[in-house]
Structure formats: structure tokens, C-alpha cells
N, C-alpha and C positions, 0 to 999 in steps of 0.2 A: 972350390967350385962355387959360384954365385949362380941364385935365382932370379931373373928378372920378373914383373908384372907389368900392365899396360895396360890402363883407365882411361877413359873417356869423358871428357869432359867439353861445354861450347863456354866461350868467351864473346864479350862482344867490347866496341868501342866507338864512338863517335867519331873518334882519329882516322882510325887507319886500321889496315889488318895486323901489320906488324903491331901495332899497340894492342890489340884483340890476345892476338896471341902472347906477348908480355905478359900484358895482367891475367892471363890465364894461368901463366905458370909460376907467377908471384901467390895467387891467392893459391892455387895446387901445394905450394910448397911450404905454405902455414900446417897443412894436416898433413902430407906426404914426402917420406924423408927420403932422401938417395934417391932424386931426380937426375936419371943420367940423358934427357934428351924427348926430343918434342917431333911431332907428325903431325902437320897441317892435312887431317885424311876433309878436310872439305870447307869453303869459302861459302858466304851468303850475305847478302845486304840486304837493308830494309830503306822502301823509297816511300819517298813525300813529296807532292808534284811536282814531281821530275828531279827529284836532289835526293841525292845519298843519305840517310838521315844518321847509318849506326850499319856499322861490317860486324860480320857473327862469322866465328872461326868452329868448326870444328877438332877438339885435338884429342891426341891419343898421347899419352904422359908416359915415359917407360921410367919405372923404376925399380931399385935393385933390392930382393926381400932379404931381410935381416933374421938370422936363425933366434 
């Protein structure tokens, strides 16, 4: 039987969300081992007149606890 956990973490990107959320689970996964899966629990942009400057992901990281 495995236990799962599920951390919260926000990422952001100049790009795009999908790259938000990339490098969210790149840097997650330098300190968090047994990453089985990612939740966009929420999107956010930040504007500079009138242009998109930087997308902020919300995410929730599930992974698998090690006895």
C-alpha cells in the first residue's frame, strides 16, 4: 500500500501557463521525489498597460511518501 502527499506550490512564466507550470515541476522536483502528477487548482496574470507581462500558476504536486 503507498501513501500519497499533495503540496502546494505557485509558479510563474513570462511564456505561457503551460511553461508556468513546467518549471514549476522541474524546480518541485530538485527537493520532491516520487512526483506522480500535477493540478492546475488556479491561473493568474499580471498586466502592464494592457499586455500580459508574467502567467502565475497555482499547483498542487501529488506525491508518493517513501517508508
Amino acid at each position: 500500500m503507498s501513501v500519497a502527499k499533495v503540496t502546494e506550490i505557485i509558479a510563474s512564466s513570462p511564456t505561457s501557463v503551460e511553461d508556468a507550470v513546467r518549471e514549476g515541476v522541474k524546480r518541485a522536483s530538485k527537493t520532491i521525489k516520487g512526483i506522480q502528477g500535477v493540478w492546475v487548482k488556479d491561473t493568474k496574470a499580471t498586466v502592464d498597460n494592457g499586455e500580459i507581462t508574467e502567467w502565475r500558476c497555482t499547483l498542487k504536486i501529488t506525491f508518493v511518501v517513501n517508508d
